[in-house]
Backbone bond lengths (Angstrom), bond angles and torsions (degrees), N, CA, C in turn:
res aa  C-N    CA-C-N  psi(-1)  N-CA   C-N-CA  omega(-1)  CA-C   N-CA-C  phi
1 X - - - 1.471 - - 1.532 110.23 -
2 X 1.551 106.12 138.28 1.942 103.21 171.40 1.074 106.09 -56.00
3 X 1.794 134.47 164.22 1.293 133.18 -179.45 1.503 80.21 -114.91
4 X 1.633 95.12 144.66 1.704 124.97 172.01 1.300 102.83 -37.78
5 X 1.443 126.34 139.00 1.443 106.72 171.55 1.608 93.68 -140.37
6 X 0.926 127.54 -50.02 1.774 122.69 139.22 1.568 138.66 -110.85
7 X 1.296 84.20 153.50 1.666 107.44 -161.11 1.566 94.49 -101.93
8 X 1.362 118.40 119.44 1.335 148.70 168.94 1.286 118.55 -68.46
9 X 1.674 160.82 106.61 1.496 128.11 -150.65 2.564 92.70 -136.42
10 X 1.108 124.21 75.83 1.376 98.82 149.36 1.418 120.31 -11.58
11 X 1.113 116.08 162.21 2.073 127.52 -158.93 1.864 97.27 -130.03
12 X 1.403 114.95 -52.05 1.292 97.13 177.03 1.444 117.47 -127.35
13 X 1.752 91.00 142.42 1.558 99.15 -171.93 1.541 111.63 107.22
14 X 1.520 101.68 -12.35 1.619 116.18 -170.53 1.837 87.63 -126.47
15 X 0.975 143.13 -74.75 1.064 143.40 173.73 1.744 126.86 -86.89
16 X 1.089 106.22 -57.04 1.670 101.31 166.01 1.396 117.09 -98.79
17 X 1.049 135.70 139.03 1.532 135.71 175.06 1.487 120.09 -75.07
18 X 1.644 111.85 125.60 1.255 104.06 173.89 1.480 103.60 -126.18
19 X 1.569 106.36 170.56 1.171 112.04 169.23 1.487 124.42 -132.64
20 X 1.574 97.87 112.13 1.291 110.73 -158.05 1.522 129.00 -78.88
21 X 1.410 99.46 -46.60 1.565 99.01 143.67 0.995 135.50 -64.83
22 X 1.076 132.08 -61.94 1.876 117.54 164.96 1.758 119.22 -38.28
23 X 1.000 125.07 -23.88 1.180 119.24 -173.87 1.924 94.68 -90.66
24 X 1.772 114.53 -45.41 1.335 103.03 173.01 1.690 114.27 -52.28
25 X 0.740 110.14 -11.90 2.502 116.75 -158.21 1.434 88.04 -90.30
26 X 1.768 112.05 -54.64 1.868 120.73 170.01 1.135 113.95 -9.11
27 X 1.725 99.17 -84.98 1.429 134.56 174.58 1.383 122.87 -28.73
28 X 1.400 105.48 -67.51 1.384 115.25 -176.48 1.416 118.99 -61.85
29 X 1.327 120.27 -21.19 1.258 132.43 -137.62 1.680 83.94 -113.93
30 X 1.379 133.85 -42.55 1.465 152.98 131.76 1.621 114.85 2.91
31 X 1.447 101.75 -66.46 1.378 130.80 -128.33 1.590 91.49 -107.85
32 X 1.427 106.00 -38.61 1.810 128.44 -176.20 1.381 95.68 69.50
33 X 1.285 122.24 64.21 1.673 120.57 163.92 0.771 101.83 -153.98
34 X 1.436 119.61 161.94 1.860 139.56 -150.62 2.194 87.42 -107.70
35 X 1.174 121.56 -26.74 1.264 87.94 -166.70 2.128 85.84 -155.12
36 X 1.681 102.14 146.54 1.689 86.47 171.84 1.485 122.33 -60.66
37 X 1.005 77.08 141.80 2.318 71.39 153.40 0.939 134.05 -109.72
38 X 1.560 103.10 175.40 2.019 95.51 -152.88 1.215 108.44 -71.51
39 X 1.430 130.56 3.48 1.801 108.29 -179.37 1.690 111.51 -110.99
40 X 1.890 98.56 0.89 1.975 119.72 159.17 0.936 91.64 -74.03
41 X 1.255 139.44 -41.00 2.050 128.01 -146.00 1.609 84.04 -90.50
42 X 1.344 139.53 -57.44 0.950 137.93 -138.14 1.754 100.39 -91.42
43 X 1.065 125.01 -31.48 1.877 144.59 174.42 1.681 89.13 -43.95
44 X 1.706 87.58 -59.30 1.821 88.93 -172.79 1.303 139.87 -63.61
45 X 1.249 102.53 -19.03 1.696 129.41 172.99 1.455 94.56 -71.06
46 X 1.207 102.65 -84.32 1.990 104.94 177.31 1.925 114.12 -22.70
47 X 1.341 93.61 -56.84 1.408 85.49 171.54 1.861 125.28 -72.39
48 X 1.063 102.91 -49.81 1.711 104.98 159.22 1.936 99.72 -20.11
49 X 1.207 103.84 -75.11 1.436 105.42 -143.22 1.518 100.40 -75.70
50 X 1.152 121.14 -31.53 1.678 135.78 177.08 1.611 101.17 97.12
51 X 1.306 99.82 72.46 1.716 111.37 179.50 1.396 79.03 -109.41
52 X 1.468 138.94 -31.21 1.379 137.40 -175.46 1.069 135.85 -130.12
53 X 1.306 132.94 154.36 1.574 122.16 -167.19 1.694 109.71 -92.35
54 X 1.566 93.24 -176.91 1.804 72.37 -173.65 1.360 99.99 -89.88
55 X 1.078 139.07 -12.81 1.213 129.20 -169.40 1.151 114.20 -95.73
56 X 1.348 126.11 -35.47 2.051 110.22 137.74 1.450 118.00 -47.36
57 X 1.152 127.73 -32.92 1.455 120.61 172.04 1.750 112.39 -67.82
58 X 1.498 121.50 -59.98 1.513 104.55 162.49 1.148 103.43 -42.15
59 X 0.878 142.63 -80.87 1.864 147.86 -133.44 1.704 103.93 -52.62
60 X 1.870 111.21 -40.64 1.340 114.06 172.62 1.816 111.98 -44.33
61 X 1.255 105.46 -54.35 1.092 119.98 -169.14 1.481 125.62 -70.92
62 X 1.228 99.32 -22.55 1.968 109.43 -167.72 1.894 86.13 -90.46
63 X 1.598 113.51 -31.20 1.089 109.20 173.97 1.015 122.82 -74.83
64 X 1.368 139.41 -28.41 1.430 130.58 156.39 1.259 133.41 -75.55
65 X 1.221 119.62 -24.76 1.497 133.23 159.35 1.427 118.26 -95.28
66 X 1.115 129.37 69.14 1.408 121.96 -157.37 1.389 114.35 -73.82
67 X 1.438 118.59 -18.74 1.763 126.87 172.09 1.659 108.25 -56.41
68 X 1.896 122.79 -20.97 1.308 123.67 -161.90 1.295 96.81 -83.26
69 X 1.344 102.54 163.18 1.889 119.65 155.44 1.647 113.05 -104.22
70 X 0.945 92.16 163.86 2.046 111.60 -175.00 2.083 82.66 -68.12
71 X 1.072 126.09 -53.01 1.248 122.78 176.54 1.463 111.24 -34.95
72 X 1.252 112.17 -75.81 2.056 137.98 -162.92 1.402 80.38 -55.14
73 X 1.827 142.27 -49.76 0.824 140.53 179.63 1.378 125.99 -28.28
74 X 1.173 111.15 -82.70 1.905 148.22 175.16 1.234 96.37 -50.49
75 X 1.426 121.96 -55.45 1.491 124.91 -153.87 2.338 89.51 -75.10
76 X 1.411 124.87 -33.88 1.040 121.39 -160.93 1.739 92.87 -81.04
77 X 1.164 101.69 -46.40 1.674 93.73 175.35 1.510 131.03 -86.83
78 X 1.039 95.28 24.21 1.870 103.50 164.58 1.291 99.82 -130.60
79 X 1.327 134.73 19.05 1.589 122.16 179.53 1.773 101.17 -89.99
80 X 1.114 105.96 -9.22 1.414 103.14 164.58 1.505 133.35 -54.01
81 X 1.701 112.67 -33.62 1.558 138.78 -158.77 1.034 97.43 -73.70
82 X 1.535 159.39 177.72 1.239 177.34 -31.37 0.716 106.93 54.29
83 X 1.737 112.07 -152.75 1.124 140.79 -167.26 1.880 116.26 -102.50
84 X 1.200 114.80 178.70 1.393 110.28 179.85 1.824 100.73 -161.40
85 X 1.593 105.23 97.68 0.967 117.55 -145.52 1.564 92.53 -91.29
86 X 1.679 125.22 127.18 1.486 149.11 -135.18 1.953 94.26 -76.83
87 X 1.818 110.92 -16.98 1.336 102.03 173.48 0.943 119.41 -78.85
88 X 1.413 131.74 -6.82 1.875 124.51 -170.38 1.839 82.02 -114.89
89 X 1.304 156.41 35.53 1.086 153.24 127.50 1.697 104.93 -79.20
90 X 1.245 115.39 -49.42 1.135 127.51 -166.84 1.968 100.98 -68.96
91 X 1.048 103.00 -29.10 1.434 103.11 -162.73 1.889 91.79 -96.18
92 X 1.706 125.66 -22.75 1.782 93.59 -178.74 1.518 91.23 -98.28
93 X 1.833 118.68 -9.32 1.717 109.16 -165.68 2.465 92.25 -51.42
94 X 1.538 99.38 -52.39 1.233 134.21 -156.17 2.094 77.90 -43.36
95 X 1.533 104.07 -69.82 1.437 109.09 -155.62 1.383 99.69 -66.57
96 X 1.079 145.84 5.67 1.625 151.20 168.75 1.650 105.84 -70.92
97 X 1.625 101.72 -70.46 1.374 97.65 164.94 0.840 150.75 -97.32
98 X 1.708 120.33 37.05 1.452 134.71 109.00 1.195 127.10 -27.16
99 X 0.938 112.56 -58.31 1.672 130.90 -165.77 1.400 102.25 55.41
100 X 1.222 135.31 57.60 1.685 117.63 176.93 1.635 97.83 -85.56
101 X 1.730 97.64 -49.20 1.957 113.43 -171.42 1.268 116.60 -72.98
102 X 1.088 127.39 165.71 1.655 127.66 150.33 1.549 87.22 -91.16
103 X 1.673 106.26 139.26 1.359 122.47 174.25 1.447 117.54 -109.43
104 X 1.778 129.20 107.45 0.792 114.92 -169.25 1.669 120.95 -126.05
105 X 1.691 133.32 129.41 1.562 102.20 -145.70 1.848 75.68 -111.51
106 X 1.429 100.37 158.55 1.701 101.45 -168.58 1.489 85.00 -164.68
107 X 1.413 118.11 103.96 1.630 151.04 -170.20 1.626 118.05 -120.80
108 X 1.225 132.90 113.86 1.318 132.09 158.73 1.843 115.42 -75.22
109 X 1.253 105.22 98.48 1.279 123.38 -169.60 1.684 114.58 -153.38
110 X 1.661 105.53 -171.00 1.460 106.77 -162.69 1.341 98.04 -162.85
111 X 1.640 101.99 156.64 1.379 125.87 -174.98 2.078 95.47 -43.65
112 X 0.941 130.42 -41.29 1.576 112.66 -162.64 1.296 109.02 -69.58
113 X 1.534 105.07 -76.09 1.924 107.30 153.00 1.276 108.27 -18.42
114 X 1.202 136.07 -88.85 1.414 107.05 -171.24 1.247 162.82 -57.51
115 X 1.390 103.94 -17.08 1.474 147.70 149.40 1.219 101.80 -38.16
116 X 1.407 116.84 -63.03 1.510 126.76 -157.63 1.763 104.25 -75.77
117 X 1.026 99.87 -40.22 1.259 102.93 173.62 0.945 158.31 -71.49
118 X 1.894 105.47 -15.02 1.432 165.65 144.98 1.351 85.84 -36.89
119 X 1.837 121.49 -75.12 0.970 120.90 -149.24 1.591 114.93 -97.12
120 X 1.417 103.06 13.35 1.645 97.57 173.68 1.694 122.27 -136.26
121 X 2.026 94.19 7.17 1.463 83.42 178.39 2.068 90.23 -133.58
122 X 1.619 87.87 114.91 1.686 90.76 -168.05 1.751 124.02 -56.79
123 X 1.884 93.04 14.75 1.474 85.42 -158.76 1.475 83.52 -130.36
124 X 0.740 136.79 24.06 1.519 140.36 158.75 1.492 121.33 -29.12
125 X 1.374 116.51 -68.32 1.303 135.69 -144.51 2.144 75.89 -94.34
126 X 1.050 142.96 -88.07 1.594 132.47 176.86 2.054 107.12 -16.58
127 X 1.447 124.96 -58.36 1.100 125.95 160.37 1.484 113.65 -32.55
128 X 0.903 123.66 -80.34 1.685 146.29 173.18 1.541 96.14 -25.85
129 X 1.254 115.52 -61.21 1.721 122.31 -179.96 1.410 127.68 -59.86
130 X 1.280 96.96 -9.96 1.439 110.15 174.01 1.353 127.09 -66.32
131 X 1.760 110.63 -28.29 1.302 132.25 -144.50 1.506 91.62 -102.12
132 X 1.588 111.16 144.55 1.606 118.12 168.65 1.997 104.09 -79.62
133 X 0.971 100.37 -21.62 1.480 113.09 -161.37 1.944 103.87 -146.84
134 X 1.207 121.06 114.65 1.806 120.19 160.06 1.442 129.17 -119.94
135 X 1.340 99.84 110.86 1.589 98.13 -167.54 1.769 122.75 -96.61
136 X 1.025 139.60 96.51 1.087 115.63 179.60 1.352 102.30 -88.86
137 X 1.632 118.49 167.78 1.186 123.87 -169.45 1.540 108.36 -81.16
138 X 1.637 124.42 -69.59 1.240 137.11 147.28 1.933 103.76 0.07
139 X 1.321 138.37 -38.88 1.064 147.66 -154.68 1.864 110.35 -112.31
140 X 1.607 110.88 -24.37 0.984 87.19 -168.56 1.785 92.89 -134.26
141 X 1.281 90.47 6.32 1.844 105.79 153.12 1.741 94.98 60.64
142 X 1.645 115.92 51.19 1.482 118.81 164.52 1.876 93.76 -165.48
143 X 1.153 104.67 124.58 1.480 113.03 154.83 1.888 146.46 -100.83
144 X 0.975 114.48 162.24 1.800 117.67 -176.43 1.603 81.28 -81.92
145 X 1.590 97.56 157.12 1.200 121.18 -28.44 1.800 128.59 -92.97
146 X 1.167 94.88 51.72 1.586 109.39 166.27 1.582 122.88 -62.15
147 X 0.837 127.45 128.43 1.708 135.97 -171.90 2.289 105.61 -50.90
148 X 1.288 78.00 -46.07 1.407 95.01 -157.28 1.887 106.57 -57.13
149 X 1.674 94.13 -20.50 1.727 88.86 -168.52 1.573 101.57 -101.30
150 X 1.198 104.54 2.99 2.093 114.96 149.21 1.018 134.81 -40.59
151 X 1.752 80.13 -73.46 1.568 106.24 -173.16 1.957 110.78 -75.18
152 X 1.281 100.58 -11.75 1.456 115.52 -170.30 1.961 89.58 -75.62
153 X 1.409 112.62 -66.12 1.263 106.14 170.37 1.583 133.24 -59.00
154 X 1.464 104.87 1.71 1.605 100.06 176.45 1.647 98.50 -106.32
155 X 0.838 97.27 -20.13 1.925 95.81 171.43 1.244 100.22 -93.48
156 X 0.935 130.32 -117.33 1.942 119.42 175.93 1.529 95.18 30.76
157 X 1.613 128.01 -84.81 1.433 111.64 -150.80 1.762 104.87 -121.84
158 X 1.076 114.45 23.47 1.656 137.96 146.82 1.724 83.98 69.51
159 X 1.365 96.53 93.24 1.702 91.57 176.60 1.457 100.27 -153.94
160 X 1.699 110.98 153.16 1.902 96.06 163.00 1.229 101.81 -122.27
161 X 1.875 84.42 154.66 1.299 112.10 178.42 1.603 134.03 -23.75
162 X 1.655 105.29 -48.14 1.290 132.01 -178.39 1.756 106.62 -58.96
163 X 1.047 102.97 -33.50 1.821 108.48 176.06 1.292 125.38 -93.13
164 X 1.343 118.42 16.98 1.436 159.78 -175.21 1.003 115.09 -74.93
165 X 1.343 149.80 145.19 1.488 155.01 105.29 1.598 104.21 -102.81
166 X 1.521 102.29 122.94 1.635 113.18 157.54 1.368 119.18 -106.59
167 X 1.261 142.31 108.12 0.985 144.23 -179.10 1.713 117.40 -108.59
168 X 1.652 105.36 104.52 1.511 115.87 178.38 1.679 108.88 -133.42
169 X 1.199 93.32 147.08 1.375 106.07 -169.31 2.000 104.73 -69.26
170 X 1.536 137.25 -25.46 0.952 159.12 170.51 1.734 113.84 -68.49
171 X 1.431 113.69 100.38 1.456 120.37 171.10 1.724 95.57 -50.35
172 X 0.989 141.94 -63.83 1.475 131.40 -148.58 1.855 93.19 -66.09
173 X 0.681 117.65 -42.62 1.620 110.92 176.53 1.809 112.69 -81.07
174 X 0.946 172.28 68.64 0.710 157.62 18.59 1.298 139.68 -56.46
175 X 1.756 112.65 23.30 1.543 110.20 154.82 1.788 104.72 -91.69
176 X 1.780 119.82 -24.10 1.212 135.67 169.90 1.712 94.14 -54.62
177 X 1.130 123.92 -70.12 1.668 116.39 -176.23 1.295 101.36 -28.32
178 X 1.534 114.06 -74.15 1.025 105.27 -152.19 1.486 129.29 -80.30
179 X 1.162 103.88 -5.50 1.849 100.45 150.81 1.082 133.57 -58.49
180 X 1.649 120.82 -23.12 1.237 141.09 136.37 1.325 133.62 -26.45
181 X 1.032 100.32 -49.38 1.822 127.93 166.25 1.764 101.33 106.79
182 X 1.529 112.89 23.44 1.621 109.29 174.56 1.560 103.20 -75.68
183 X 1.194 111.80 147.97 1.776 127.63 165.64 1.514 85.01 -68.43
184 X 1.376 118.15 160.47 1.402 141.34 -161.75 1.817 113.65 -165.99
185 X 1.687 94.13 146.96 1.288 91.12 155.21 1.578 106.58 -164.06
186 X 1.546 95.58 138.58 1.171 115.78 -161.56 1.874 110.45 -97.58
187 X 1.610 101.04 77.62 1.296 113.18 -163.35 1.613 112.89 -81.09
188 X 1.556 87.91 140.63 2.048 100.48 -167.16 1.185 87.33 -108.42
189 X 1.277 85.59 97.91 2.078 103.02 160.56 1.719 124.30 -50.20
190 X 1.364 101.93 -12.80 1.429 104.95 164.27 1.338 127.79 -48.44
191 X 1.655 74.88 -76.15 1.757 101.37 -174.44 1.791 112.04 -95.89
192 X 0.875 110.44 -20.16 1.784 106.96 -176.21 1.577 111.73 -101.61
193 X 1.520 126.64 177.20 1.321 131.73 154.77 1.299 104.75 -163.43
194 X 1.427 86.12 144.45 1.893 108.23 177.94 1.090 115.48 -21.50
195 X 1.562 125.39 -38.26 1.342 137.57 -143.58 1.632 92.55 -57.54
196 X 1.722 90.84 -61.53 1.421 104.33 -171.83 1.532 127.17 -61.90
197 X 1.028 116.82 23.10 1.537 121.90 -169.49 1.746 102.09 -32.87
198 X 1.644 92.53 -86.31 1.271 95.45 -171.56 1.575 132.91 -64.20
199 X 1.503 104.06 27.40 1.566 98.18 176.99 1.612 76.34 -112.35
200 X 1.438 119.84 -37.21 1.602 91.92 -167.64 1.294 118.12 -87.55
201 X 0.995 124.99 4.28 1.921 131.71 167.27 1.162 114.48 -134.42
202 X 1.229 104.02 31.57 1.956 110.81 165.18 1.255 111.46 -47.39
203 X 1.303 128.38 -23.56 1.374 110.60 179.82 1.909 139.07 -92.55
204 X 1.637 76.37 18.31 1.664 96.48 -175.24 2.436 89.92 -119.25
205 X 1.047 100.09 13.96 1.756 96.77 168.18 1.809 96.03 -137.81
């Protein structure tokens, strides 16, 4: 077997906690509709990737809901964010200076989320430093689980797949890895945490 030579890391659900249903129930409950629609699902993609700014992205929204504020707005799409509990900092600050891996963090996200997050987790920017490579999606204008923002990271920092671990909390993105041929793990934020990597895939070190 290739030995791991970089470690791939998802951002939420793997390191900060979100809550995805409650923030979808938020929304809906916001919005007064039972399910998004396709030109919400698709607003959000645009913004994901940074086809749009945020303030065309509020503006979509204040325009379709015209009873909302730019506030009810922001405040509905960051109710997703949590917390980011100081042991899984402690546990990639630790694997940095090791240096055994290349550390690389590769997140489907957006200018607000990060902003917000900037401004509510004081350890952000040390996190961030950890990384050989940080991708946000919004930034590099391709998202998971699309093939293309893979192969974008295996060229970018000249690596193969096979020497890989991707670890995302999302089955649809790491069954995409692994058509790729990256080692993967498809972590249940329930019951597991990063911390434990190597007790729970000891058998790929």
């Amino acid at each position: 077997m290739q030995k791991i030579k970089t470690l791939i890391f998802d951002f939420g659900d793997v390191f900060i906690n979100l809550d995805k249903q409650g923030a979808m129930q938020n929304a809906l409950n916001l919005f007064n509709l039972e399910t998004f629609e396709a030109d919400m699902v698709e607003t959000n993609i645009k913004y994901e990737i940074g086809k749009i700014s945020t303030s065309e992205f509020i503006e979509f929204y204040i325009s379709k809901f015209s009873h909302l504020t730019k506030n009810e707005i922001i405040n509905a799409w960051n109710y997703i964010i949590k917390d980011f509990p100081k042991h899984r900092l402690d546990f990639i600050t630790n694997l940095a200076q090791r240096n055994e891996y290349q550390l690389i963090l590769l997140s489907n996200t957006n200018t607000m989320h990060i902003d917000y997050i900037k401004d509510k987790v004081p350890f952000y920017n040390n996190f961030k430093s950890c990384f050989d490579a940080f991708y946000l999606t919004h930034e590099i204008h391709l998202r998971k689980p699309n093939a293309d923002i893979f192969e974008f990271v295996l060229k970018e920092n000249n690596i193969i797949s096979n020497q890989c671990l991707f670890i995302d909390d999302t089955k649809e993105n790491t069954n995409a890895a692994e058509k790729l041929g990256f080692h993967t793990w498809n972590i249940d934020e329930t019951k597991e945490d990063v911390v434990d990597l190597f007790k729970i895939k000891k058998e790929l070190f």
